[in-house]
C-alpha positions in Angstrom: -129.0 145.4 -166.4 -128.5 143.1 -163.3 -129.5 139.9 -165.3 -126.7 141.3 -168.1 -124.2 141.5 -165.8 -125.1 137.7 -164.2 -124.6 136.4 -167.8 -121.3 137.9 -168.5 -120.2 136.6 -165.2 -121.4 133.2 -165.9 -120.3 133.2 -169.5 -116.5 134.3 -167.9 -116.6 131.6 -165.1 -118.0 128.6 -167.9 -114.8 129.8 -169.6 -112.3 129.7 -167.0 -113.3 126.2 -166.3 -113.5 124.9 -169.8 -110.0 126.3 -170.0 -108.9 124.3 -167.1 -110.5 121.2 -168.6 -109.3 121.2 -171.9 -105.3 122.7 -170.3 -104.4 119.7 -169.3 -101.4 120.9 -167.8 -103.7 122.7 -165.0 -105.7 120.1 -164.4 -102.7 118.0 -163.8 -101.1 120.3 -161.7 -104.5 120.9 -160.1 -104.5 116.9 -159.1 -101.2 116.5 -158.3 -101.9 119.3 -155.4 -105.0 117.7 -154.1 -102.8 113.9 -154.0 -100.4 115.4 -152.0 -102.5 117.0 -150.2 -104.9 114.1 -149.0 -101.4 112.3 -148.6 -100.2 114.0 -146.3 -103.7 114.0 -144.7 -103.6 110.3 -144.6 -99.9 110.6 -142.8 -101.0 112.8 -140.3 -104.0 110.6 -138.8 -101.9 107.3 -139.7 -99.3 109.0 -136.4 -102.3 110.3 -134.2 -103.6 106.9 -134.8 -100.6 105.4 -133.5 -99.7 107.6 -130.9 -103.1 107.2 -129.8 -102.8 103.3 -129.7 -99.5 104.0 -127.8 -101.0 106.1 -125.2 -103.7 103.1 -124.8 -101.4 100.8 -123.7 -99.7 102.8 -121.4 -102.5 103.6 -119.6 -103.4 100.1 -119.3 -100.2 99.4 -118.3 -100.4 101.9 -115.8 -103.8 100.2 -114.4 -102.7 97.1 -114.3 -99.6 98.2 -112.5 -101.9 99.6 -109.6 -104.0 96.6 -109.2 -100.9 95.2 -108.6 -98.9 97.1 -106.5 -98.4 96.4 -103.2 -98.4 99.1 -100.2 -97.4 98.0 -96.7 -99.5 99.1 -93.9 -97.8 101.8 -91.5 -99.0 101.8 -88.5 -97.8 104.8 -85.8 -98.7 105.9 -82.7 -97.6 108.4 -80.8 -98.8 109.6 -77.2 -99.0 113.6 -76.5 -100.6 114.1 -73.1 -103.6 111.8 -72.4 -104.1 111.6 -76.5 -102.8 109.6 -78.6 -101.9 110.6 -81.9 -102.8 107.3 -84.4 -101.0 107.4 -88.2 -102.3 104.5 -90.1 -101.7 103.8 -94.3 -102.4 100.6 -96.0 -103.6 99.7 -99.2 -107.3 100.9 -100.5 -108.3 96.9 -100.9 -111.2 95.7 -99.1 -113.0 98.6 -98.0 -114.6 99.2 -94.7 -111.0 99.8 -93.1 -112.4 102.7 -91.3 -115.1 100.5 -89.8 -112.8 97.8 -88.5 -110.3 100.3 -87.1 -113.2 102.2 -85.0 -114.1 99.0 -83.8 -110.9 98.2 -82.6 -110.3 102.1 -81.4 -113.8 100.9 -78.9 -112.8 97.4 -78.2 -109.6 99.1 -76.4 -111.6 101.7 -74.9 -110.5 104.9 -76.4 -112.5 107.7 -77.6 -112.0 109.5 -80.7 -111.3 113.1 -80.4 -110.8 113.8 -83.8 -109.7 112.2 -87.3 -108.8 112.7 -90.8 -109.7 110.4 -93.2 -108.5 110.2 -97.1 -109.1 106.9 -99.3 -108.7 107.6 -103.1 -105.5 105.4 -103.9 -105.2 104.4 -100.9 -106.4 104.4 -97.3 -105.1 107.0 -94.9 -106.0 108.0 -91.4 -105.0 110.7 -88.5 -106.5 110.6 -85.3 -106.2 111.8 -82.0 -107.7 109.3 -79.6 -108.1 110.0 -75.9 -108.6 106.7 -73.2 -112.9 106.6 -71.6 -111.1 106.4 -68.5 -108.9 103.2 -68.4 -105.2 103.5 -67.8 -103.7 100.2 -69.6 -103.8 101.1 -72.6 -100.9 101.5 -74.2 -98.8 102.4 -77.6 -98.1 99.0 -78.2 -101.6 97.5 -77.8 -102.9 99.9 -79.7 -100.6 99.7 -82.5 -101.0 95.4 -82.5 -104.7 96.1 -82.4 -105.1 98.0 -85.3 -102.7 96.1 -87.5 -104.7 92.7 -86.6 -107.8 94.5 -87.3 -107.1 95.7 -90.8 -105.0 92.1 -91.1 -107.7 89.7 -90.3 -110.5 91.6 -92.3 -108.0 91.4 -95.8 -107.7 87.3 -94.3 -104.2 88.1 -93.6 -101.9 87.1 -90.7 -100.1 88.6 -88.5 -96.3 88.8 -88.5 -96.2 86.7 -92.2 -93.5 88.8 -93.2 -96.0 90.9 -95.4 -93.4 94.3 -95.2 -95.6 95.7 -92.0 -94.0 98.7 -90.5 -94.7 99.9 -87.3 -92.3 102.6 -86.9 -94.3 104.2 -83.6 -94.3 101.4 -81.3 -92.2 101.8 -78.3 
């Protein structure tokens, strides 16, 4: 009973497509659909290709536009108290800026109390420095120190008209 009912089945669907062979309108029509269709296919990734060739080249744009982008160090300081309250941002280039500005926070005698530290596109410091004891220093030096320290380690100058702000200095 089952295998009669598989052979009707297969008998109806052997039909059906010797029909659609031998119609040739259907088999046309049948074409002409799967064309368009794998045209329109071919459109589709033909614009995500070029949008994503586009996108390519703005983001090396981009990246070459950073390399090449220049940030000018800001260096402010601000005395609260017996603290001073030390701003610095300059560009992320050269590393170790945190190193040479320590140094320079020691060569002038002052303790760090606390600091905040962020380098991902570019170097950025707060601290609040106290003096070890010694009453000369002042806003000025401080500020002059730290801007020759992160100057002379990139084997810049100072005052060569690089765009240097110090807006704290006093």
């Amino acid at each position: 009973m089952v295998t009669k009912l598989r052979r009707r089945t297969a008998v109806s669907r052997r039909k059906r497509l010797h029909l659609m062979q031998t119609n040739p309108k259907s088999v046309r029509y049948f074409n002409k659909n799967v064309v368009l269709h794998f045209h329109k296919l071919k459109i589709k990734l033909e614009e995500l290709q070029r949008e994503c060739q586009n996108l390519r080249v703005m983001r090396n744009e981009y990246f070459t536009l950073l390399k090449h982008i220049q940030i000018p160090k800001e260096v402010k300081v601000e005395k609260i108290g017996e603290q001073f309250v030390v701003r610095v941002v300059c560009s992320n280039k050269g590393g170790y800026k945190l190193v040479w500005i320590l140094s320079a926070f020691d060569e002038l005698g002052l303790d760090v109390v606390r600091a905040s530290v962020s380098c991902s596109h570019l170097f950025s410091m707060e601290a609040i420095a106290e003096a070890q004891g010694q009453e000369g220093t002042g806003i000025r030096e401080i500020t002059l120190a730290l801007l020759k320290a992160i100057d002379e380690k990139q084997g810049g100058e100072m005052g060569n008209g690089d765009g240097c702000n110090t807006g704290g200095v006093h």
